[in-house]
C-alpha positions in Angstrom: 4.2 215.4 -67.6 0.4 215.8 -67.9 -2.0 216.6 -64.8 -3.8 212.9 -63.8 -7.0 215.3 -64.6 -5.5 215.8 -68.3 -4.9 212.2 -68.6 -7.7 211.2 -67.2 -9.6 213.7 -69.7 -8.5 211.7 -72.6 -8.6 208.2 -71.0 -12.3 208.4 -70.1 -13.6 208.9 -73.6 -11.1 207.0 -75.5 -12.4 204.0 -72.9 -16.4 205.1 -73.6 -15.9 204.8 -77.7 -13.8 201.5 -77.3 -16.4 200.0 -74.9 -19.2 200.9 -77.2 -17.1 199.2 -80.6 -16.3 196.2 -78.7 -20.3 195.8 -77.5 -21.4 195.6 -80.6 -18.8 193.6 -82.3 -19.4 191.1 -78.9 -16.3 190.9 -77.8 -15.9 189.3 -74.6 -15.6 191.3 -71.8 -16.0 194.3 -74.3 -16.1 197.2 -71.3 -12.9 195.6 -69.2 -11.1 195.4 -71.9 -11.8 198.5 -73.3 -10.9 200.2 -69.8 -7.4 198.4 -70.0 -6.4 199.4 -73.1 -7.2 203.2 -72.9 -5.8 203.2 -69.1 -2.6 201.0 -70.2 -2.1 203.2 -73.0 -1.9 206.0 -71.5 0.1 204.6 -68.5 2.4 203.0 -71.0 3.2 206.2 -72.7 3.6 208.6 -70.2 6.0 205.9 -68.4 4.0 206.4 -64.9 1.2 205.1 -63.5 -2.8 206.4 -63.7 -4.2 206.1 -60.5 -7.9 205.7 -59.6 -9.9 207.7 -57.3 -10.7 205.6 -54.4 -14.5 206.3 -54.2 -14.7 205.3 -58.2 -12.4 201.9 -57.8 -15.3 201.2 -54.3 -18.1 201.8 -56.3 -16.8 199.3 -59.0 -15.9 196.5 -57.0 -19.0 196.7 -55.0 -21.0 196.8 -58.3 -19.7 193.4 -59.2 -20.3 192.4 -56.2 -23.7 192.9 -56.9 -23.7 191.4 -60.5 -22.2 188.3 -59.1 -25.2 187.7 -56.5 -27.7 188.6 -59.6 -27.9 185.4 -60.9 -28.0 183.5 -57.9 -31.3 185.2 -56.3 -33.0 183.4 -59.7 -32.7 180.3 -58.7 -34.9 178.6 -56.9 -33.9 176.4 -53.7 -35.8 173.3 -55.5 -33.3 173.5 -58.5 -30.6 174.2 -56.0 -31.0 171.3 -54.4 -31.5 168.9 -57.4 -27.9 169.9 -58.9 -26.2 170.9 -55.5 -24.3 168.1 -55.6 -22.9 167.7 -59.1 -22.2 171.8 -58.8 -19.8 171.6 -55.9 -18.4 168.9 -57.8 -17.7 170.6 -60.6 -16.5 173.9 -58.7 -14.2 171.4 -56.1 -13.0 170.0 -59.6 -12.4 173.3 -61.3 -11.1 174.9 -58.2 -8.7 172.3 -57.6 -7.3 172.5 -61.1 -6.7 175.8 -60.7 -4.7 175.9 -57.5 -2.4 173.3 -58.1 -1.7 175.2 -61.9 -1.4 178.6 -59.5 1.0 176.4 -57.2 2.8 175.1 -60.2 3.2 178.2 -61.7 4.4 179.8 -58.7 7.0 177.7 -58.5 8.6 177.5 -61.7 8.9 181.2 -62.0 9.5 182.7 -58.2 8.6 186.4 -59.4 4.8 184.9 -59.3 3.6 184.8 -55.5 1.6 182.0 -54.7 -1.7 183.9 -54.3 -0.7 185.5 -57.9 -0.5 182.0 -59.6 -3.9 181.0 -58.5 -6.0 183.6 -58.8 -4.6 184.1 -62.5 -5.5 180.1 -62.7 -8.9 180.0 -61.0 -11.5 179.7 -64.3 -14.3 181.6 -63.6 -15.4 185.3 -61.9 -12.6 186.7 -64.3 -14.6 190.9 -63.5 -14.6 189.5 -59.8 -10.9 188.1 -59.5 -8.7 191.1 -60.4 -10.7 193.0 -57.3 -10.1 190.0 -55.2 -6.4 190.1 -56.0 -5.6 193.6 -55.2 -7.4 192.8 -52.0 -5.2 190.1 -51.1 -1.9 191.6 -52.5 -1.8 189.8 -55.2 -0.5 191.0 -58.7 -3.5 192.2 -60.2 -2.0 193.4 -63.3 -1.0 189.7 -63.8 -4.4 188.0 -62.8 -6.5 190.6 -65.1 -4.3 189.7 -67.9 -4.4 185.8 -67.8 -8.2 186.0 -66.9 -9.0 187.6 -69.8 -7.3 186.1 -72.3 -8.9 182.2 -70.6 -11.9 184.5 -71.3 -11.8 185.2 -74.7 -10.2 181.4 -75.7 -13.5 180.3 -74.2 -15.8 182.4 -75.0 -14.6 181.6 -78.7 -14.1 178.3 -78.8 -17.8 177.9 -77.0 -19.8 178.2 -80.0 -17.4 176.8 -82.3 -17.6 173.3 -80.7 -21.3 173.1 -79.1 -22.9 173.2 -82.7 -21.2 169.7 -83.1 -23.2 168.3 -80.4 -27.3 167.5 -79.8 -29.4 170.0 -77.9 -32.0 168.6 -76.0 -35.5 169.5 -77.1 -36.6 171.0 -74.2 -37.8 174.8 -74.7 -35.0 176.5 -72.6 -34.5 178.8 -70.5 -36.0 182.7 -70.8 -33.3 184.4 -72.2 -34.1 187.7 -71.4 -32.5 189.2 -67.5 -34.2 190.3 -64.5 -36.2 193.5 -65.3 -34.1 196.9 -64.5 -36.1 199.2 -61.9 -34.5 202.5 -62.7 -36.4 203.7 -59.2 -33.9 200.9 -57.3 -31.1 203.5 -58.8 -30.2 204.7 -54.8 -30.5 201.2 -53.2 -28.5 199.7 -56.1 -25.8 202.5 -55.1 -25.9 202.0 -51.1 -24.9 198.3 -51.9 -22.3 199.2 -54.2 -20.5 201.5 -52.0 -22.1 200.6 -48.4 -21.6 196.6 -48.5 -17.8 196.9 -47.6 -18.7 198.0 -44.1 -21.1 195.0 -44.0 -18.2 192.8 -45.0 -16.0 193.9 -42.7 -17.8 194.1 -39.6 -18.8 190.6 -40.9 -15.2 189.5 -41.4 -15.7 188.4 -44.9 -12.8 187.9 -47.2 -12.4 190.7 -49.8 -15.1 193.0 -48.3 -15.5 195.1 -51.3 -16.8 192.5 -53.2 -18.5 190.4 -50.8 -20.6 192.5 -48.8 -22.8 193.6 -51.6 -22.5 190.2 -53.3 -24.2 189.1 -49.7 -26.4 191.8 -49.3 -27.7 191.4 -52.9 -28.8 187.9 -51.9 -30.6 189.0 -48.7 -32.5 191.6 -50.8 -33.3 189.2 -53.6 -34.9 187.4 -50.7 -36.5 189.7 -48.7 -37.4 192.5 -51.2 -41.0 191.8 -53.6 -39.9 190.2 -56.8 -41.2 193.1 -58.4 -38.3 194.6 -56.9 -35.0 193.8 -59.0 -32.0 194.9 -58.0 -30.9 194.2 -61.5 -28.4 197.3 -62.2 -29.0 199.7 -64.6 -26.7 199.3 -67.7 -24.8 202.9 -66.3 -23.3 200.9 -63.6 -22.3 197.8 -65.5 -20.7 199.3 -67.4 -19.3 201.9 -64.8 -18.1 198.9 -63.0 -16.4 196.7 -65.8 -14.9 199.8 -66.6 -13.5 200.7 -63.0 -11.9 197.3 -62.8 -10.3 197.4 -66.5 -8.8 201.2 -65.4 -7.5 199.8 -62.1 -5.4 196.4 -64.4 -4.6 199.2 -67.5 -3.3 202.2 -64.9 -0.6 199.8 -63.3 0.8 198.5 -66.6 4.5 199.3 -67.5 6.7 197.3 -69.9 8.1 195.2 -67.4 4.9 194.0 -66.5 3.7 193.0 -69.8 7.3 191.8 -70.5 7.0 189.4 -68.0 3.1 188.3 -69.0 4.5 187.4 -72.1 7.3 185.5 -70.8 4.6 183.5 -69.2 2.7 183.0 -72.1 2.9 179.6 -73.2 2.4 178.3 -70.0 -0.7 180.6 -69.4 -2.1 179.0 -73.2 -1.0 175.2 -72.3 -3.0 175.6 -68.7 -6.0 177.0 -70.7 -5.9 174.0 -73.1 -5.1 171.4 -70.2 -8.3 173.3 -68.2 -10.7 173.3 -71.5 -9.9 169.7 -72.4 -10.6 168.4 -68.5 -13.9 170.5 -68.5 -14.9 168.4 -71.7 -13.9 165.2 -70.2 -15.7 165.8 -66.8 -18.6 166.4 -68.5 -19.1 162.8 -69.8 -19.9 161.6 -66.2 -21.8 164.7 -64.7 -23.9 164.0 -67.7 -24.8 160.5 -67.1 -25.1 161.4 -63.3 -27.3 164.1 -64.0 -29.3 162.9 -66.9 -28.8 165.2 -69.5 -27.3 165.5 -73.0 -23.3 166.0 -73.4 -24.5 169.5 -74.7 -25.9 170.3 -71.4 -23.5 169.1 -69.6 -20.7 171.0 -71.8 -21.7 173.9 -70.8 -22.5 173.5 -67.2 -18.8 172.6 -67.1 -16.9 175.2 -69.1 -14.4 176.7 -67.3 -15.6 180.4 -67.1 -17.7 182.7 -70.1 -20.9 181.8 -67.7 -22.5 184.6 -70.0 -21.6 182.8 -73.4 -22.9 179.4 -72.1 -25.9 180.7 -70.7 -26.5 182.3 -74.0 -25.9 178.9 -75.7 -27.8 177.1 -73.3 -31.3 179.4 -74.1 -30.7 179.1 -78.1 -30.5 175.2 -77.5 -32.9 174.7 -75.3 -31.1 173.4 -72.2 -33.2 172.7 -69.2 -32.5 174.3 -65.7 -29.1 172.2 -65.2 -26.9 174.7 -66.8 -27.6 177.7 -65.4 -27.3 175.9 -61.7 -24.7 174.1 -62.2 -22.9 176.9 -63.5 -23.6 179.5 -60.4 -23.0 176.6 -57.8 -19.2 176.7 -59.7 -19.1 180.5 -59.9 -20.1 180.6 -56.6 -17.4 178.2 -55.3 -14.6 179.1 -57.4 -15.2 182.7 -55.4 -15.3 181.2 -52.1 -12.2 179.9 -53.0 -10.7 183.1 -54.2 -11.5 185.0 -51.4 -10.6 182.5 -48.6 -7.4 181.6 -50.2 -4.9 183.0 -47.4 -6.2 180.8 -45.2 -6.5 177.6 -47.8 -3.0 178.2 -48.4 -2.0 178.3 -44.3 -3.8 174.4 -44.4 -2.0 174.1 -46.9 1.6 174.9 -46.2 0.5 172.9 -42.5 -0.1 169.5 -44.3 3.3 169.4 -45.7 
């Protein structure tokens, strides 16, 4: 059997050409996936595991961390406050789907842990939840693989069915990111790797991910707005890749044997979630006061990056993109508190 060096040495370019064909065919996800199909290949044919280095999976995790608190330091508290309350609605609704799909799930197949069953569930953060999962001992394998394929469904049935609908006439939102400062390279890094120890002396759930999620907001307060601590594209991509290696090195047979026994169920939760998303729309959009295609998107249950693209080309107004967060936001607060959300649980029976 091959050194994990030797194996290694063929998974890391095999990942770096299948990343770069799936970004430019825009595939959803294009790095992740890439990273599980190169790790799971090789793990699959050598009939063993491919473990990470420790450092590398730290350094991933903490960089989503970070990309998840990106978006959130551009919005202002004024728009925060005008769509607060329609947002935790919408997350509440979302997050409550998917914990009673985890629970059900859970429970007609008892292989599937309770924590499993939800995080797979949970639309939304699909980079963020396999992280979360290994953090809280949940089958990660199992989570990265539903995630992603509620991912893709979305992400492809986004465009399909907006260009029925009306876009408002407003101008839109500036499609283009926060600017990259290459020279924020070392502080970028020190969050990435640093913010665990935050976390933890902190107490916060999943540490890894939440201490430079937390710190990234702090900074995108306190730090000049000329200041972005936008990543540069080496570490997204270093850390979509890091979290596809850690889902494709712990595939086996049985594992994927037993996602695709789960299948249909994982599809028919995916259709039920899509179809409620369209239906809650209706009323945040008369409670808001913005067109169906508006509030579409602010509902859809995950590809925040698809619908924020959709929602610049149409010329949405502000509502999208906050609405969106304030779920993204919530559905992770969920995530990472969900030990303790099941302990109130199992008390109120």
């Amino acid at each position: 059997m091959r050194s994990v060096a030797a194996r290694w040495a063929v998974v890391l370019p095999a990942s770096l050409l299948l990343g770069a064909l799936f970004d430019w065919l825009n595939v959803p996800a294009g790095w992740i996936l890439a990273g599980i199909l190169a790790a799971g290949a090789m793990a699959l044919s050598t009939g063993e595991e491919l473990p990470l280095n420790r450092i590398v999976e730290r350094g991933g995790r903490g960089t989503i961390g970070i990309l998840a608190g990106i978006p959130l330091v551009g919005v202002s508290l004024v728009e925060l406050g005008d769509y607060a309350l329609p947002g935790i609605v919408v997350a509440l609704f979302i997050g409550a789907f998917g914990v009673g799909g985890g629970l059900l799930l859970s429970r007609a197949e008892r292989a599937i842990s309770r924590e499993t069953g939800i995080l797979s569930m949970l639309a939304g953060g699909s980079s963020v939840m396999p992280a979360l999962a290994r953090d809280l001992g949940a089958d990660f394998r199992y989570v990265a693989l539903s995630q992603y394929l509620r991912l893709l469904a979305v992400s492809m049935t986004l465009p399909l069915v907006t260009v029925f609908f009306a876009t408002p006439a407003g101008t839109g939102a500036d499609p283009a990111g926060p600017e990259v400062n290459p020279w924020m390279f070392p502080v970028i890094a020190l969050l990435a790797f640093f913010g665990f120890h935050v976390a933890k002396f902190l107490r916060l759930p999943s540490p890894g991910v939440f201490g430079p999620l937390l710190l990234t907001l702090l900074g995108g307060l306190l730090l000049p707005a000329e200041w972005s601590l936008q990543p540069p594209e080496f570490f997204r991509i270093y850390a979509f890749l890091a979290i596809g290696w850690m889902c494709g090195g712990g595939l086996s047979m049985r594992a994927l044997k037993f996602f695709a026994r789960q299948l249909p169920a994982t599809i028919l939760f995916i259709i039920l979630l899509s179809v409620a998303c369209a239906l809650l729309a209706i009323p945040i959009m008369h409670w808001v006061g913005i067109t169906y295609f508006e509030a579409y998107l602010a509902t859809s249950p995950g590809a925040i990056e698809t619908a924020l693209a959709l929602s610049a080309e149409g010329g949405a107004g502000p509502s999208v993109v906050t609405i969106q967060l304030i779920r993204l936001l919530g559905v992770l607060l969920i995530a990472g508190y969900l030990p303790q959300i099941l302990r109130l649980l199992s008390k109120g029976r």
